[in-house]
N, C-alpha and C positions, 0 to 999 in steps of 0.2 A: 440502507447503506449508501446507497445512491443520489441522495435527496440532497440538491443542489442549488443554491440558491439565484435568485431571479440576477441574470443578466452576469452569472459570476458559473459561467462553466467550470468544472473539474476535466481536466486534461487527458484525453483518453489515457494516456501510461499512468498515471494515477488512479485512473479507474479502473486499470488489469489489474495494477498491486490490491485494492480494496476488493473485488473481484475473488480474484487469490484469496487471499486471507480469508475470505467469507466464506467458501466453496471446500477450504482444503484444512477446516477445523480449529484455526487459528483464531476464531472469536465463539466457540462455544464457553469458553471459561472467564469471559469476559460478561459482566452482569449486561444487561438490555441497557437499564441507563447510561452505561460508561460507553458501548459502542464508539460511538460517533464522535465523543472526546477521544479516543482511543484511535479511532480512524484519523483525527486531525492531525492527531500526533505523531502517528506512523508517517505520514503523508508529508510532516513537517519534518522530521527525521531523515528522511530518504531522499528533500530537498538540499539539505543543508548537510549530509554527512556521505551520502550514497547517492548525488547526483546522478554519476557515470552510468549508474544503473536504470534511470529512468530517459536518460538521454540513447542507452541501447535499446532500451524496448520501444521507443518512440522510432527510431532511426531501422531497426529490424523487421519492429509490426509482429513480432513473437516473442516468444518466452524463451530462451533458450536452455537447455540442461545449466550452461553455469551462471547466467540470470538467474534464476528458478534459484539454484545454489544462493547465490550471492542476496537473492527476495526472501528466504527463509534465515539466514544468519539477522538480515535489518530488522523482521516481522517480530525474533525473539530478542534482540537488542531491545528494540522500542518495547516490548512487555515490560521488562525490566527498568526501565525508565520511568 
């Protein structure tokens, strides 16, 4: 889930939301192949639609109850995408 490539770090608030999703069931219905398209996706999403969101967990350094909120409406948006 993690796997990052050379000299091209993923941003730690990027890697709580992937984190999340992984931990709290949100890619068990996701096939093994699609994961990581599905991780980029999310990840692109939540740049471009849900910044605020990752500019709070960056700026907090937690997850808050309506972060958490606001990480679970993105994680099911981007499913459906």
């Amino acid at each position: 889930m993690l796997k990052q490539a050379q000299n091209s770090p993923i941003p730690v608030e990027e890697q709580v939301v992937v984190i999340y999703a992984g931990i709290n069931g949100y890619l068990d219905d996701v096939e093994v192949s699609e994961v990581k398209p599905f991780l980029l996706k999310l990840r692109s999403y939540l740049k471009s639609s849900v910044s605020s969101l990752l500019t709070t967990i960056k700026s907090e350094k937690k997850l808050s109850p309506e972060s958490e909120e606001t990480l679970k409406t993105a994680i099911t948006t981007a499913k459906t995408m």
